[in-house]
N, C-alpha and C positions, 0 to 999 in steps of 0.2 A: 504494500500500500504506500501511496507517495507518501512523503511525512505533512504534507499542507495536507491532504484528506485524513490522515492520521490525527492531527492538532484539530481542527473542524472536529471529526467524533468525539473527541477527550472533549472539547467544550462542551459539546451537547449532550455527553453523558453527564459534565458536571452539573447543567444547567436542569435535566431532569433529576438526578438528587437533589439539587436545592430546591424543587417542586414538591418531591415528596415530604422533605423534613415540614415545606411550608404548612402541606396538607394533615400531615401527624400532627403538628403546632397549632392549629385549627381545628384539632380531635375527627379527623378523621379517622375512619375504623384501619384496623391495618390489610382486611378487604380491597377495600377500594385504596390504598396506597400501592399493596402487591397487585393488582389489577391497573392499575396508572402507570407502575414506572415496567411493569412485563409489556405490555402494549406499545407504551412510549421507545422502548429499547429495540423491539421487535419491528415497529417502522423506522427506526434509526439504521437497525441493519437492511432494511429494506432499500431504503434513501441513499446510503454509503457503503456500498458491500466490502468486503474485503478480502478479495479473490486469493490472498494467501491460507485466511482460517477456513474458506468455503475447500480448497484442496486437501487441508489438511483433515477436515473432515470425511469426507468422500475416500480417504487412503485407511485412515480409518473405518471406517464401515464397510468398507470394502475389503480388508483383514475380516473383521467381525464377522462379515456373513460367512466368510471362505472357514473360517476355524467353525462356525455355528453350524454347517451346511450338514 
């Protein structure tokens, strides 16, 4: 991953924890905090993928099945 798209995620990952602490500080249940920042992260990876962890997964799994098989 370039390090400027690298820097871009680290912001936006810090920018949704500081959403959740806001929401837990505001007594929100930890429900809807774990449902805000899984959802949040999950279009984050969608938006900025990172073609290095998306390989290393796939090499992985692809062990897994071949030993599972």
């Amino acid at each position: 991953m370039h390090p400027k798209n690298r820097m871009e995620k680290a912001i936006a990952l810090e920018a949704i924890a500081d959403v959740a602490e806001k929401m837990e500080q505001s007594g929100a249940s930890g429900v809807d905090v774990a449902a805000f920042t899984s959802g949040a992260r999950q279009k984050l990876a969608e938006e900025r993928p990172d073609p290095e962890k998306y390989a290393k997964a796939a090499t992985s799994a692809a062990k897994w099945s071949k030993a599972n098989a």
